[in-house]
C-alpha positions as CSV (number, residue, x, y, z in Angstrom):
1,X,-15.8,15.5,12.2
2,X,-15.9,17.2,8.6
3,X,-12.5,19.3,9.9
4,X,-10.7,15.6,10.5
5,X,-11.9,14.6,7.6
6,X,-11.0,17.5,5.0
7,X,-7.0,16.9,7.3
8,X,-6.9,13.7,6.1
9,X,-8.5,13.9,2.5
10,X,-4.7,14.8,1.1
11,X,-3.1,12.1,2.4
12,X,-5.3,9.8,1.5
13,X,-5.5,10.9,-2.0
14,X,-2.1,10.7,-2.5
15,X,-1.4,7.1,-0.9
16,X,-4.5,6.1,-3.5
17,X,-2.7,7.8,-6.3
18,X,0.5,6.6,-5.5
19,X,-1.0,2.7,-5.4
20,X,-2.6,3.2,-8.9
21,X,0.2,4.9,-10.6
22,X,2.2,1.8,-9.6
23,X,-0.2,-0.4,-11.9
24,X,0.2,2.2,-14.8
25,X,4.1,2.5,-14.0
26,X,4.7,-1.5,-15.3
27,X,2.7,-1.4,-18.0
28,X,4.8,-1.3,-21.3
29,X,2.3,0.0,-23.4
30,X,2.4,3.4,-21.5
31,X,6.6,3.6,-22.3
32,X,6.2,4.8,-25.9
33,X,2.7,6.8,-26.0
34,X,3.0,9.8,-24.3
35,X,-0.7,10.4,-25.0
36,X,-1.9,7.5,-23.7
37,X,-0.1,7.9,-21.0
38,X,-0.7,11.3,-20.1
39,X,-4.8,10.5,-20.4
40,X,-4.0,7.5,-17.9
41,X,-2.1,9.4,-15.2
42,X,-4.6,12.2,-15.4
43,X,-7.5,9.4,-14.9
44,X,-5.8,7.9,-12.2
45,X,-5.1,11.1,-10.0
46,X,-9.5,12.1,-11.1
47,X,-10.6,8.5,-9.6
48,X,-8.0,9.1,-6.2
49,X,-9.5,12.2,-5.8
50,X,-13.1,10.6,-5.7
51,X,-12.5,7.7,-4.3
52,X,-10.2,9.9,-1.3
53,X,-13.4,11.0,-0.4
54,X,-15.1,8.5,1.6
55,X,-12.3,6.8,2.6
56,X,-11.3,10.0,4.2
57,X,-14.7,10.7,6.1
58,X,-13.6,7.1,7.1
59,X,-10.5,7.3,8.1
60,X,-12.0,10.4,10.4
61,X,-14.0,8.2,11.9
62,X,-11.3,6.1,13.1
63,X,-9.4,8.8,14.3
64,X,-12.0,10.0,16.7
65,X,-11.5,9.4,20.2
66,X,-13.9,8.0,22.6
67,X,-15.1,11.1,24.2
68,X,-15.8,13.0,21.1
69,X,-18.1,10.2,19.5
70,X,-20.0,10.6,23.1
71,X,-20.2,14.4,22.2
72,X,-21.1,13.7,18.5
73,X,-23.8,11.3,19.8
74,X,-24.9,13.5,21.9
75,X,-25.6,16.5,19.5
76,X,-27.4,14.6,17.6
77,X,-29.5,13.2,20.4
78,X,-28.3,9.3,20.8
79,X,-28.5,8.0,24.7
80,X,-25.1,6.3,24.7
């Protein structure tokens, strides 16, 4: 499960940047302060990469057929 999960960490870190940066992209403040700006873009790709994390092992989870949560349960001794 950790290899579905590290395939769809990326994605999911960018669609959690890309809906944060939206925020940051209408606010007027950020037009004239390149600093501020700069700190707030660099914030905002930091907290998608954490919060990718376990929304990915999530997302993982959903993508797991049938027969391999049997197989999972099974390794880790669950009667299904």
């Amino acid at each position: 499960m950790i290899k579905i999960a590290l395939v769809a960490f990326l994605p999911t870190a960018a669609v959690l940047f890309g809906l944060m940066s939206i925020g940051l992209a209408f606010s007027p403040a950020l037009l004239h302060h390149f600093d501020l700006a700069f700190g707030s873009y660099m914030a905002v790709a930091a907290a998608s990469f954490l919060l990718a994390l376990p929304t990915s092992w999530l997302v993982a989870r959903r993508m797991m057929v049938r027969r391999d949560k049997l197989v999972l349960g099974a390794r880790e001794g669950k009667l299904v």
